[in-house]
N, C-alpha and C positions, 0 to 999 in steps of 0.2 A: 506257482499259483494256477489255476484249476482253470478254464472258462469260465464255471458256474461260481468258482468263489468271487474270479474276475466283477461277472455281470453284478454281483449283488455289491461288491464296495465299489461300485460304477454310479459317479454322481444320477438322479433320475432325468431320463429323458421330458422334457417337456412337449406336448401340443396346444399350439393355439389355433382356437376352433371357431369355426367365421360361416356364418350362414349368410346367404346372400341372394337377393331378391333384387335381380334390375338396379345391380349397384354400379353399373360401369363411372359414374362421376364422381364415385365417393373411395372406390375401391383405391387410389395412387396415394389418399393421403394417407388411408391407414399403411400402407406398404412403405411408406414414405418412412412413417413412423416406427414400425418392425425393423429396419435397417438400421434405425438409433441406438435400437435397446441394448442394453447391457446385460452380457450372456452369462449367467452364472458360471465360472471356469470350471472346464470338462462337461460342459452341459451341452446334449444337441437338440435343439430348436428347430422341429417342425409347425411348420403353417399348413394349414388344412381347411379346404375353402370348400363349401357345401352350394355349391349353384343352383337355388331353388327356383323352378320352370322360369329361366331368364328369359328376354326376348330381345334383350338389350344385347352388348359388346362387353358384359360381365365376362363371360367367359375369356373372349382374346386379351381384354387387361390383367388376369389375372394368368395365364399362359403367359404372357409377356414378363411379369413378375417372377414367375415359376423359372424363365431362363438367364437370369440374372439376380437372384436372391440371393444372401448370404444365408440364409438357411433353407432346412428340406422340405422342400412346397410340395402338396398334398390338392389337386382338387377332383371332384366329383362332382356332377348333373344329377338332379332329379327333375321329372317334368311332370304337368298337367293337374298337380293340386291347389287347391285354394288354399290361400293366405291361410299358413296356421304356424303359429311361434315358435308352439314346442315342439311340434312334429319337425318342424325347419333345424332349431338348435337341437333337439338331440340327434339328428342324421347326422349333423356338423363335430359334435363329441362323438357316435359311433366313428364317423371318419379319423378323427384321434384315436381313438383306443386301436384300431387300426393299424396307426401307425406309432405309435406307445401302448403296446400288449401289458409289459410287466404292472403288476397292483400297484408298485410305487411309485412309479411313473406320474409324472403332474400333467392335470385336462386345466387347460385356460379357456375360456370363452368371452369374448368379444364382439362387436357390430359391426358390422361393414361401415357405416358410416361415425364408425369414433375411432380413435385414437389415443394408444398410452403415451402415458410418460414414461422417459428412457430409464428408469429405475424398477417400469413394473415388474420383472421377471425376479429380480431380486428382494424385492418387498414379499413378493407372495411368497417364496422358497423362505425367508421369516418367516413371515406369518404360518406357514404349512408348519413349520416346527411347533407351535402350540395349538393349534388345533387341527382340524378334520377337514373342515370347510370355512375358504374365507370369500366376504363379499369384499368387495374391493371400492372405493369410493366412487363415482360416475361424476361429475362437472359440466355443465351444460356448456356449450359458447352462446351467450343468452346475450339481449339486449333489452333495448327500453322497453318491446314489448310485452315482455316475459316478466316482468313485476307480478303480478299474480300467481306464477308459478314459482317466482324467489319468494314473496310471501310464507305460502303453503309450505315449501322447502326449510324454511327458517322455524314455521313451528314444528317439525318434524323431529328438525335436527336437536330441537331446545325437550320435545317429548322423549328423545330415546337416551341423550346426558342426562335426562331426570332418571330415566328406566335405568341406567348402569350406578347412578348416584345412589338409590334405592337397594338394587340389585348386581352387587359388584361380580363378575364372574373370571380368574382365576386365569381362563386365555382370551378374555377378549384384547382390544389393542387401548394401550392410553388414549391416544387419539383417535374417536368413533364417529361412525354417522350416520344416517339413518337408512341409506341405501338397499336394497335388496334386487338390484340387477344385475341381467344376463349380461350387459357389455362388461362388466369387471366380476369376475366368480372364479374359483380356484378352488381344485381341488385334485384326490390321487385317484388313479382310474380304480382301486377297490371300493373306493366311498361312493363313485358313481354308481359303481353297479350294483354296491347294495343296497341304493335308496330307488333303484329302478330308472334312475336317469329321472329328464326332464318329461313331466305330462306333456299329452297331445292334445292343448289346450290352444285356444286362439292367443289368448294373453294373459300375463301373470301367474305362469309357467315357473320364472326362475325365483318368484317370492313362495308359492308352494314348493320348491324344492327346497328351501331354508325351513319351512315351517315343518317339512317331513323331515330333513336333518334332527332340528332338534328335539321331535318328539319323537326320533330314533335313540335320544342320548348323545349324538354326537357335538362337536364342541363348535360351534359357529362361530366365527371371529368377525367382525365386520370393522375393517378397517385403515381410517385415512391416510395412511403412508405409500397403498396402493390405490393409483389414482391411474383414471380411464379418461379423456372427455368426450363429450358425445354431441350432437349437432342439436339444435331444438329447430328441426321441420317442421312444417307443419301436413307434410302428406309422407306418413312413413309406411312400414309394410303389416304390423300387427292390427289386427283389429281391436281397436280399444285399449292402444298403446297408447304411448307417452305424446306421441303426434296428435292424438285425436283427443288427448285432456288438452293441450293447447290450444285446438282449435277452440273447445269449449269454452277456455278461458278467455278469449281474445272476441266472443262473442257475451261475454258475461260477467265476466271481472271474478271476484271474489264470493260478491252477493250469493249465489248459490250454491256455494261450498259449504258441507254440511261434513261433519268427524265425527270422533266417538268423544263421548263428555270425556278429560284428562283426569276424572274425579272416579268413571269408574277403569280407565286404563290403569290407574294408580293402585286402585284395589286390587287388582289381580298383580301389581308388578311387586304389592307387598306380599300376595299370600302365593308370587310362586317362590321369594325366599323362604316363608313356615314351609311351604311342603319340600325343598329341599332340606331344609335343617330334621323335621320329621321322617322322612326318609333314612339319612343318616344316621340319625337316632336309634332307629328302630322302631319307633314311639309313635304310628300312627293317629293314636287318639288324641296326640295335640291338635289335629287338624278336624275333629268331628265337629265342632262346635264353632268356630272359625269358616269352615267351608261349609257347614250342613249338609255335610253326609253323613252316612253310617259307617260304621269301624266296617263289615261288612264288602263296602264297596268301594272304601282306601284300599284296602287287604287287596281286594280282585282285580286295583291298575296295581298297586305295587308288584301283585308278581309278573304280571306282563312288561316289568319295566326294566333295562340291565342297569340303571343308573337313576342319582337321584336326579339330574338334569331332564330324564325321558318323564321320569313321574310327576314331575313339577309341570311340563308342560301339557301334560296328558291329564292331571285331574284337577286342575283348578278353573273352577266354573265360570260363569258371566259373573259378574257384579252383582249384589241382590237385586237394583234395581233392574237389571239386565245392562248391555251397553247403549246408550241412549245417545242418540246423534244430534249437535247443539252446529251451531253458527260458526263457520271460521275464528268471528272476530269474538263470541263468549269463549271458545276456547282459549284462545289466545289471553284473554282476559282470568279465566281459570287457572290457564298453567302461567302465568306469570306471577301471581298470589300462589299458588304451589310453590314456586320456585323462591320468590322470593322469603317464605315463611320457614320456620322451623322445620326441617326434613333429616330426622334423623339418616345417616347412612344405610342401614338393615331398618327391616322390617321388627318392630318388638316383639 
């Protein structure tokens, strides 16, 4: 056999890819945790640490790491920029690709201060087999204070099992949830690079790169078998992260928590199944009348679209009434009569 034939029946290399910002007290337990994991066999497992302008002893803990890891430690310094997410996480995935060049080669992304479970590397090499990109479940270590953010978290998780009950999709996972973050993401370094990587956004960075996924057409899986957990700090490194809705919370409770009505998220979750099935079809004009457009201007996303998946999420509008932002506690009040009410499976 050949090298080149070698490399290509060569299980894929894996990177997990860790941006880090003055994590020296957080850094030992995610390393702690890396040394559990269970290594998909013939897989080699590089750790690749992005040291975003530390001023701490990040660095020596993670050098110290690097000389006693069971796997090939990666890190790299950058200094003197301000707080920014996606600038920090994609230097952290460049430093992967890096050191996992081949397209098929698996990027993982993680937080310096979470921690997988010793299953994740194997969960996501499943989950990579049916889709393109998988989000991976995140778990807080929460306490009494954090009631309002378990609240919020519960109606999320109960709005996106109505979105797959609605809208059943073909690779997501049986068990779903509503997650869309950077500490648990997966994915193969061609899918990275052809959605551009993560924006250079302060926050909410790795939910627009799920939203560009799949109005790319590729196949998003978001799914609870791979599980992350993560710390609920309340002084974290993003601006307008998950730290700083805490704090919010812990100054304010629920009361002014405000969402999109579930009455018009429902409308769009039933007309992005028509414009899948229309797609498919051929048969745009099922959808003129339904969506209130013109044949005209289904026709002008359809051909910009390689799938029915990119069309669906690329031409289905606001709600008529637009998306109208109600009360934590009427939504909850909303999607519980949703739920509990007659919901056919598809869309009619």
């Amino acid at each position: 056999m050949s090298d080149a034939a070698g490399a290509r029946d060569a299980p894929p290399a894996m990177a997990i890819c860790v941006p880090a910002r003055n994590e020296a007290a957080r850094l030992p337990r995610l390393f702690e945790a890396l040394e559990r994991l269970a290594v998909p066999a013939g897989t080699t497992v590089h750790v690749c640490v992005l040291l975003d302008t530390c001023t701490d002893r990040s660095a020596e803990v993670a050098m110290a790491y690097a000389g006693r890891a069971s796997h090939r430690v990666h890190v790299a310094s950058v200094g003197g920029s301000a707080a920014n997410a996606g600038i920090a996480r994609h230097a952290a995935m460049t430093l992967g690709i890096a050191a996992v060049p081949r397209g098929g080669d698996i990027l993982l992304s993680t937080d310096a201060d979470s921690w997988p479970g010793t299953d994740w590397l194997l969960a996501t090499v499943a989950a990579l087999d049916a889709a393109d990109l998988v989000a991976g479940d995140v778990q807080r270590r929460a306490g009494p204070q954090d009631r309002a953010q378990d609240r919020i978290e519960r109606y999320y998780a109960r709005l996106y099992a109505l979105r797959r009950r609605i809208d059943p999709l073909g690779w997501e996972a049986c068990a779903t949830h509503h997650h869309a973050s950077g500490a648990n993401m997966a994915m193969r370094v061609d899918t990275y690079k052809a959605l551009g990587g993560f924006a250079p956004v302060a926050s909410g960075e790795d939910a627009r790169l799920l939203d560009d996924a799949s109005r790319a057409g590729l196949r998003v899986r978001r799914d609870a078998a791979s599980i992350v957990h993560t710390s609920a700090r309340r002084h974290g490194r993003a601006v307008g992260g998950l730290a700083t809705a805490l704090q919010m919370l812990d100054r304010t409770g629920c009361d002014g928590v405000r969402v999109t009505d579930p009455d018009d998220q429902l409308w769009q979750y039933r007309h992005h199944v028509l414009a899948r099935r229309a797609f498919a079809a051929s048969d745009l004009s099922l959808l003129v009348a339904p969506l209130r457009l013109s044949l005209d201007h289904l026709r002008g996303v359809a051909r910009d679209c390689p799938n029915a998946e990119a069309f669906a999420m690329r031409v289905v509008p606001e709600a008529p009434a637009g998306m109208r932002q109600v009360s934590l506690a009427t939504a909850e009040r909303t999607l519980a009569a949703l739920i509990d009410g007659t919901i056919p499976a598809q869309a009619a």
